[in-house]
C-alpha positions in Angstrom: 0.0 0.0 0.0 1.0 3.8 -0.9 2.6 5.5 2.0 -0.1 8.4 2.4 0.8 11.5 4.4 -2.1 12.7 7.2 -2.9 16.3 8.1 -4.9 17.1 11.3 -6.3 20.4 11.8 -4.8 23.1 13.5 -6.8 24.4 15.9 -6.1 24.2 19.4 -9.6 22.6 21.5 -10.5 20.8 18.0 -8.0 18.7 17.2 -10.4 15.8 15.8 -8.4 13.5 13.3 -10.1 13.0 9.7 -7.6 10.5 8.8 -6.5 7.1 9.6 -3.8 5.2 8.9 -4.2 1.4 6.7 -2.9 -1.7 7.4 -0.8 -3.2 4.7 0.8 -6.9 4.0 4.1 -5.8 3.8 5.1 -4.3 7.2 7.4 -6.1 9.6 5.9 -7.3 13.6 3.2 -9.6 13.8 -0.2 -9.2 15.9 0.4 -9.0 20.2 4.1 -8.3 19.4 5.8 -5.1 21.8 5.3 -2.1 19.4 8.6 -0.4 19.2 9.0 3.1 19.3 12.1 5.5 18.3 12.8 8.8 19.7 16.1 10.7 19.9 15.2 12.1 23.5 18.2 11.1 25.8 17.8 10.3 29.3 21.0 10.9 31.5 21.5 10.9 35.1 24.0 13.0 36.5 25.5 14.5 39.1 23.7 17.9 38.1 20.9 16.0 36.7 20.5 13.2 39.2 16.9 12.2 39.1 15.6 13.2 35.2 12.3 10.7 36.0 11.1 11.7 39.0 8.1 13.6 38.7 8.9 16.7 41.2 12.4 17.0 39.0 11.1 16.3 35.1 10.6 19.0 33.3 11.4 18.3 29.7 9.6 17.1 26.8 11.2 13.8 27.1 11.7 12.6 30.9 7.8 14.0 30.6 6.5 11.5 28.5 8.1 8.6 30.5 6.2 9.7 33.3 2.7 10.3 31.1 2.7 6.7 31.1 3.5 5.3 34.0 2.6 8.1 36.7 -0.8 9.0 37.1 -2.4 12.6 37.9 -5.8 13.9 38.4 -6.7 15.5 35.7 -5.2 14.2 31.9 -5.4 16.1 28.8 -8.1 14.1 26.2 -6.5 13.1 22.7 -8.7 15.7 21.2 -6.5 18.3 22.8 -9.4 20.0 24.8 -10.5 20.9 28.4 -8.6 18.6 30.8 -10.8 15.4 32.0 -10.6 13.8 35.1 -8.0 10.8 35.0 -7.0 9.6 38.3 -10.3 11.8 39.5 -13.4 10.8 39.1 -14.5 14.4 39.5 -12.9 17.6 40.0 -14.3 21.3 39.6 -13.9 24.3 41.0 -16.2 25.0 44.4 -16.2 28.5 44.4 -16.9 32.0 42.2 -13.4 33.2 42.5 -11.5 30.4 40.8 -9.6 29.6 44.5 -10.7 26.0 45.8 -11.2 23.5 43.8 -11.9 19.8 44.7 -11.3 16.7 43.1 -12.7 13.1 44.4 -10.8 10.0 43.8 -12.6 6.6 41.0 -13.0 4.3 43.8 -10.4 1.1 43.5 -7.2 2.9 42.5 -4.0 1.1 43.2 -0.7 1.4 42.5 1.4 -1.2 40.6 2.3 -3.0 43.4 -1.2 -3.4 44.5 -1.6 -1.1 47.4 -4.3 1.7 47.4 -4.6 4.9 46.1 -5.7 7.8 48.4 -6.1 11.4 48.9 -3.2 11.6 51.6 -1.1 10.1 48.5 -2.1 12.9 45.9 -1.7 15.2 49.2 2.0 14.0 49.9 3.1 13.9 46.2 1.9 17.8 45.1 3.7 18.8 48.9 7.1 16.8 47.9 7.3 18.6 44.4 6.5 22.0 46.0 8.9 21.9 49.5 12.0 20.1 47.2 11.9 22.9 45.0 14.0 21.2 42.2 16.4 23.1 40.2 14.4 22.5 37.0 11.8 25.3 38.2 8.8 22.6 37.7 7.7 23.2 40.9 6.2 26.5 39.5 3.5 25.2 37.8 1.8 24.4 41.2 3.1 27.9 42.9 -0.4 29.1 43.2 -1.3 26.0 45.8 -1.4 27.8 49.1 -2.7 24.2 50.4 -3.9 20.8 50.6 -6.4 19.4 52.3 -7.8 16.1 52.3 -11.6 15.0 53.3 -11.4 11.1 54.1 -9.7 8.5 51.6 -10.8 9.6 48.5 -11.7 13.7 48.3 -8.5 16.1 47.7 -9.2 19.7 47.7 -6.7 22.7 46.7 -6.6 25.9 48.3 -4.9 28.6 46.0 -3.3 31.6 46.7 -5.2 33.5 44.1 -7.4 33.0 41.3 -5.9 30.3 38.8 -7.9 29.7 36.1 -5.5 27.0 34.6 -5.1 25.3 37.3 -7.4 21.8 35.9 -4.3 22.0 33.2 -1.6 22.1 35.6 -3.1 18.7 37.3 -3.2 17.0 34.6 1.4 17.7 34.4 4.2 15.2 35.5 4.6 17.4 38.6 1.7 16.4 39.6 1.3 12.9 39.4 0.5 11.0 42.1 3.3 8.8 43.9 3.4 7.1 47.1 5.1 7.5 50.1 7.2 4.2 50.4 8.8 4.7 47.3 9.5 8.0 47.3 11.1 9.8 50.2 9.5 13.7 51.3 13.0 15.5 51.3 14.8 14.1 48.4 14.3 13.3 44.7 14.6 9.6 43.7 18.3 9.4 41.6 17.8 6.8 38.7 15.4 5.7 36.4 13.3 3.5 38.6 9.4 4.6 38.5 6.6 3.9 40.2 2.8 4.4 40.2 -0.7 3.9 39.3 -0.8 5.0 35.3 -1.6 2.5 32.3 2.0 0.8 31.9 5.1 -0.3 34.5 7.8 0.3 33.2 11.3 -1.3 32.8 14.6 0.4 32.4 17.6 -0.5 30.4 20.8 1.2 31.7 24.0 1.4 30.2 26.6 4.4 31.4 23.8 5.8 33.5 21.6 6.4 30.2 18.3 5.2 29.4 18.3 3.5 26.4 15.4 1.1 26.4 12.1 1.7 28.4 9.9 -1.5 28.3 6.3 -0.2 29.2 3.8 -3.2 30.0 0.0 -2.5 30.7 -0.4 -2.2 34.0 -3.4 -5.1 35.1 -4.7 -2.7 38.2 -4.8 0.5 36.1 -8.2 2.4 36.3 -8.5 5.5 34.2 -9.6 7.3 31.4 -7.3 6.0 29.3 -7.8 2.7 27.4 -4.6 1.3 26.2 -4.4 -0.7 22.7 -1.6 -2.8 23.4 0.0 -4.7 25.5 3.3 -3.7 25.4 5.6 -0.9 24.1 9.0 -0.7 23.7 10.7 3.2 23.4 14.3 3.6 22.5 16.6 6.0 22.6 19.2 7.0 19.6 22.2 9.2 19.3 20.7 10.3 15.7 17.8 10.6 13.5 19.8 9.3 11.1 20.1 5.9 13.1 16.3 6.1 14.2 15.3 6.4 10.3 17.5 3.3 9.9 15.7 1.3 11.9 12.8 2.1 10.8 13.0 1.3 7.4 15.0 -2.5 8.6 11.7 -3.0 10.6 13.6 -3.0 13.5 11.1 -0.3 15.2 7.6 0.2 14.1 7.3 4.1 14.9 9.4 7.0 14.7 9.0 10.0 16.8 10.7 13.2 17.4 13.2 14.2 16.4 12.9 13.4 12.6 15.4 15.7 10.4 14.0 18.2 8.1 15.5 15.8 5.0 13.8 12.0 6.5 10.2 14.5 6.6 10.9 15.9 2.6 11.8 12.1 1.6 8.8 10.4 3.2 6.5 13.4 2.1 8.0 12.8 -1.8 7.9 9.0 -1.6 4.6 8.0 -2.5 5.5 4.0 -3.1 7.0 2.7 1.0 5.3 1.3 3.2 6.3 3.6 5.6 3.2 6.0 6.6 4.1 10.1 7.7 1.7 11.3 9.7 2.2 15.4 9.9 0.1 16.7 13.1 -0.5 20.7 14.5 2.5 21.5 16.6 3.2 24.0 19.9 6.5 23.4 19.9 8.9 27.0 19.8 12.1 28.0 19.3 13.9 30.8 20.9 16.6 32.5 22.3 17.2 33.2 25.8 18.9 36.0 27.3 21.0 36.1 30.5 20.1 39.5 31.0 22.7 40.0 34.1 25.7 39.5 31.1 27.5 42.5 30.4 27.3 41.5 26.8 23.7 41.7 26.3 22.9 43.4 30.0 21.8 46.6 27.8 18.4 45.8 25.8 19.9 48.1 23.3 22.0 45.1 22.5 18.9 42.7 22.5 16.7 45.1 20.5 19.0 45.1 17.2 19.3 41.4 17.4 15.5 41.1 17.0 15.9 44.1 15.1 18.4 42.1 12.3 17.3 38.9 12.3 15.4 37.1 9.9 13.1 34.7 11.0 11.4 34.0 7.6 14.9 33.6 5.4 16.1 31.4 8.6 12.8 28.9 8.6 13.1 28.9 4.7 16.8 27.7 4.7 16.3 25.0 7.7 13.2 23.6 8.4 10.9 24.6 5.1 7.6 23.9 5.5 8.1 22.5 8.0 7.7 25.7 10.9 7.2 29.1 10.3 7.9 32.3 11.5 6.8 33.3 15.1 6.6 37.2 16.6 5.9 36.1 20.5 6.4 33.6 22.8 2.6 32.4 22.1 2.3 30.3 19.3 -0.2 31.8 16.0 -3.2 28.5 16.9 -3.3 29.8 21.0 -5.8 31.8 22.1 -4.3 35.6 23.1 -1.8 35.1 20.8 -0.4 38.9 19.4 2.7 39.5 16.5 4.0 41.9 19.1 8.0 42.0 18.0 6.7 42.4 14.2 4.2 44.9 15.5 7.6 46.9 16.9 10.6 45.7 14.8 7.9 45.3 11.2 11.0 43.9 8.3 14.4 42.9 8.9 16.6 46.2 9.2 20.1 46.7 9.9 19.7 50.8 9.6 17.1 50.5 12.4 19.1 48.3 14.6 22.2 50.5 13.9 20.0 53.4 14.9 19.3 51.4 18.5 22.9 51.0 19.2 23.7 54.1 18.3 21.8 55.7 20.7 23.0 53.6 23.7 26.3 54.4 22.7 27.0 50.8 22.2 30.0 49.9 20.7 30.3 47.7 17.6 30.6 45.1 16.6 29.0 43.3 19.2 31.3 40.3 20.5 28.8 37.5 21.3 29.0 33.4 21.3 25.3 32.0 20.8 25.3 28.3 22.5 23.0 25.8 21.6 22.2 22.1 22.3 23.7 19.7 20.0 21.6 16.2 20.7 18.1 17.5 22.2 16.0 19.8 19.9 16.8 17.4 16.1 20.3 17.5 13.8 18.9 20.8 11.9 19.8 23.3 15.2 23.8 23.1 14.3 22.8 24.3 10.4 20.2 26.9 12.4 22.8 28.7 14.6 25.3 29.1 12.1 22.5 30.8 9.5 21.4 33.2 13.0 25.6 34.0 12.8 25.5 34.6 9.2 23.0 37.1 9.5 24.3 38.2 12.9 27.6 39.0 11.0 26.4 39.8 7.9 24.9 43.3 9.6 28.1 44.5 10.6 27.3 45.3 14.0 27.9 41.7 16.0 30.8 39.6 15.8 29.3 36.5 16.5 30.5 32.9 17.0 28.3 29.7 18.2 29.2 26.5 20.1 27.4 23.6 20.6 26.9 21.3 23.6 25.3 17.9 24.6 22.3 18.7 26.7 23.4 16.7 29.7 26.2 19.5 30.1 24.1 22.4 28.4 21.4 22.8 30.8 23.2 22.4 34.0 25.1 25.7 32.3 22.4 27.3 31.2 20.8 27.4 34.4 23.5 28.5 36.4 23.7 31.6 33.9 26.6 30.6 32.4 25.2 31.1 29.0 25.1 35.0 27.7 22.9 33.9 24.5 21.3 30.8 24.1 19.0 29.1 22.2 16.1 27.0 23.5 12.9 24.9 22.6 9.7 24.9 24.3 6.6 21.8 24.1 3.9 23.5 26.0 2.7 21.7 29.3 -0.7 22.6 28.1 -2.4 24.6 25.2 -2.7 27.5 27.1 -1.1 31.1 26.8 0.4 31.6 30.6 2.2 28.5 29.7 4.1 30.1 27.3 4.4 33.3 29.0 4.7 32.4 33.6 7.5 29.4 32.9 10.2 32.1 31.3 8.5 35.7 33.3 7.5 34.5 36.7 8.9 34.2 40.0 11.1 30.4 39.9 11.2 30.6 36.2 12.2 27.1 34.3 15.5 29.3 32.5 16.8 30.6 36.4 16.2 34.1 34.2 17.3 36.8 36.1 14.9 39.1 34.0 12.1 40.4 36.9 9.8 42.8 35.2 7.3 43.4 38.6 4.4 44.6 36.2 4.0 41.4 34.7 5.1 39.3 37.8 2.5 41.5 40.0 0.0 42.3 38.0 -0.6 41.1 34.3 0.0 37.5 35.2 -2.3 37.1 38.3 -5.2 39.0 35.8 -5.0 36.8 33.3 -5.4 33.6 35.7 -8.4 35.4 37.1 -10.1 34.7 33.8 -12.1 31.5 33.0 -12.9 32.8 29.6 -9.0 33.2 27.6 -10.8 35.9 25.7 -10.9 37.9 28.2 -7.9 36.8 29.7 -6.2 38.4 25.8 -5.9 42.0 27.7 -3.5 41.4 30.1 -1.6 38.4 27.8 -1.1 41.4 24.8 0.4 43.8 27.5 2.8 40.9 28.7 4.0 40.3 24.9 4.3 43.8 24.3 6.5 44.3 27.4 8.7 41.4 26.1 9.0 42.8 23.0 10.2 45.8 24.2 12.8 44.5 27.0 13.4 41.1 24.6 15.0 38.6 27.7 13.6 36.0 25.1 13.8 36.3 21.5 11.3 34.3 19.9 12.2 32.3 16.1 10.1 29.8 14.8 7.1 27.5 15.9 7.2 23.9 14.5 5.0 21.1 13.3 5.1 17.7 14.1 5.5 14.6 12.6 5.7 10.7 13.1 6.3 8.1 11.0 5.2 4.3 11.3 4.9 1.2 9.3 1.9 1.1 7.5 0.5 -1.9 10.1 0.5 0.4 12.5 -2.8 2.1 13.8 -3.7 5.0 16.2 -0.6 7.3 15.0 -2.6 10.0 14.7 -3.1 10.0 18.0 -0.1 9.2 19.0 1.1 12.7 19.7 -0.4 15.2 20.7 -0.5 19.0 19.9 2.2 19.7 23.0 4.3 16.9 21.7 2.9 14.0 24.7 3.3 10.7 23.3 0.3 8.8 24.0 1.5 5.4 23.5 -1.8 4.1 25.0 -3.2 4.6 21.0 -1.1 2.6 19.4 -2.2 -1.2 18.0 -1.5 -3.2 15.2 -4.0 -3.4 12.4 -4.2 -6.6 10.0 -2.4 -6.4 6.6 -4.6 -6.0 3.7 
């Protein structure tokens, strides 16, 4: 059978598939076998990064969607991409006008793994160890607005908040959240290693070699009750240095899916090729791209210096010589398909201008060129970052006014760095914890911020953030969201570049890839079966 590419449509709350993918007689695996799925997500554990899997340290796209299947949390985002839905809950809502206590109550029969119960003091002791370890990663954040926890009996939880938070059903239905129990996990440290446990649809087991995860055996877990409704019995996702190798194995049979991180040249093959038996599956994407600003550096301590680089660079000539099609152009931190989303650095930089950027400098008696080094992961974000920080030089340089240079690191030793500020400029990609707009805005701007930004603007930490919570509607909530881009736009501790789709690819016996991922980059193994060949 023809390899067939699938679009979705991209709009965030109605992300309904209109496509599925066929079975065909030629793929590799039979019926009930593991379904083996590729990523080139690497999962180290380190002296800085000790813990990457447990859920009050995790805070990347990767380590994330370990946890999605193995930890389970109140609330869980539908495959639809909509309103969150109770998961672990078999209710939750808020009790109160203001948006400030809201209660969930347990499904009745929960169990972890191992067989012991579930209960409200658990979800109680798991959201109060993520918020009193206060991991370096800044995850903890996302619950900052929990004043407390209270717990009515075994099986009724109910949240306290500090002030009106709108998205908080979102934020229980994150990693951070998920609900672990008390004999595995200790209250005043995180859990070094890759050992997981809890109550979500699959255990899990971990291949180690040189403390890295490079094979993650999920089996259905038999005491799992939930939304969710997993289609197989067992997947297997592992981890390789390339895409280049991942594509490999693909095509030998020896995986059935591939996931991020594809290259921009395996998508424009498997697009053209209309004769494999190999099906792309292309899907809306959240994902961003930026570059992050220690603003603290003398190099680029003066937003004069941060204005002309917005000023000069080109974000459509960039996307058109990297990624194609395959992303486009982005003015804020919020992505074009959210809602409250605003163009606000083309609304004050308009077209690419080295005259206006010289102007900027000028005028804060900057001198030029600019000396700068732009850092960037080499083994985290896909192969195309390396060809997309040397065309950011190109133009950098090509202006006149910078003298830049770029260096590349693996991300086990690039993060660490970056959050201890020893990065001036550096670039950065972010999957959204949910479709929302303050997840795109609190995580880099707010108080504990994920980058350890020493930016502090106190109108949007005080005031503009806390308004926007306040609102159910994210209509209404668009007021105070457009004056937080335009206040980044102007001060530019983030510059953003480009927002992304997404893509996986699967042998054509494969079913439920569309669902596989969804719009913030979650795998959702649960979706995945094999169909008959025909």
């Amino acid at each position: 059978m023809n390899r067939k590419t699938l679009v979705l449509p991209a709009v965030v709350g109605l992300l309904a598939p209109v496509l599925a993918a066929c079975g065909g007689s030629d793929s590799g695996g039979k019926s009930g076998d593991a379904i083996v799925v590729g990523t080139t997500d690497g999962f180290t554990a380190s002296s800085d990064a000790p813990a990457p899997v447990d859920p009050a340290y995790a805070y990347d796209v990767g380590s994330w969607n370990i946890l999605r299947q193995t930890v389970q949390t109140l609330m869980v985002q539908p495959r639809g991409d909509g309103e969150p839905e109770p998961e672990a809950a078999e209710s939750c809502g808020f009790t109160d006008t203001g948006n400030e206590r809201y209660a969930c109550k347990l499904r009745s029969g929960l169990k972890f793994a191992n067989g012991d119960k579930v209960t409200a003091a658990d979800v109680k002791f798991s959201i109060d160890r993520a918020l009193s370890l206060e991991a370096d990663s800044g995850v903890f954040a996302l619950l900052s607005t929990i004043d407390t926890v209270e717990t009515q009996g075994e099986n009724e939880v109910i949240f306290h908040l500090k002030t009106a938070d709108a998205t908080f059903p979102f934020k229980l239905s994150t990693p951070v959240a998920g609900i672990v129990s008390p004999k595995n996990y200790e209250k005043g440290k995180l859990r070094d290693g890759f050992q997981i446990d809890g109550s979500g649809p699959y255990t899990m087991q971990a291949e180690v070699q040189n403390n890295q995860l490079v094979k993650a055996t999920f089996t259905k877990n038999p005491t799992y009750k939930g939304l969710l409704k997993p289609k197989n019995d067992k997947v297997v996702l592992e981890s390789f240095k390339d895409a280049d190798s991942m594509g490999t194995a693909l095509d030998k049979g020896d995986i059935d899916v591939m996931t991020r991180t594809m290259s921009p040249e395996q998508i424009r093959k498997l697009q053209n090729d209309a004769t494999g038996n190999i099906n792309l599956v292309e899907m809306p994407g959240l994902e961003i791209r930026y570059l992050g600003f220690n603003t603290d550096a003398t190099t680029v301590k003066s937003k004069a210096v941060r204005q002309a680089m917005a000023q000069v660079i080109d974000r459509s000539a960039l996307v058109s010589k990297v990624y194609g099609t395959q992303a486009q152009a982005l003015y804020s931190l919020v992505p074009a398909t959210i809602t409250g989303h605003t163009n606000a650095f083309f609304n004050k930089y308009s077209d690419p201008s080295v005259a206006k950027a010289r102007t900027v400098l000028n005028k804060a008696n900057i001198t030029t060129p600019v000396k700068l080094t732009l850092h960037y992961t080499t083994d985290h974000y896909g192969s195309a970052t390396a060809k997309e920080f040397e065309v950011l030089k190109e133009q950098l340089n090509a202006s006149g006014l910078f003298d830049v240079s770029v260096q590349g690191t693996p991300w086990d030793k690039f993060r660490p760095a970056e959050k201890k500020g020893q990065y001036d400029v550096y670039g950065m990609g972010w999957f959204p914890d949910f479709p929302d707009a303050d997840n795109y805005l609190a995580p880099f701007l707010d108080k504990d911020n994920t980058l350890g930004s020493p930016y502090d603007n106190s109108q949007i930490r005080n005031d503009l953030i806390p308004q926007s919570r306040r609102e159910a509607d994210r209509l209404t909530a668009s007021r105070s969201l457009t004056d937080i881009q335009d206040i980044v736009a102007d001060d530019v501790p983030i510059l953003p570049l480009w927002q992304g789709k997404q893509y996986v690819a699967t042998r054509d016996d494969i079913t439920g890839s569309e669902y596989a991922m969804n719009s913030s980059s979650t795998l959702q193994l649960w979706e995945l079966g094999r169909g008959v060949g025909g």
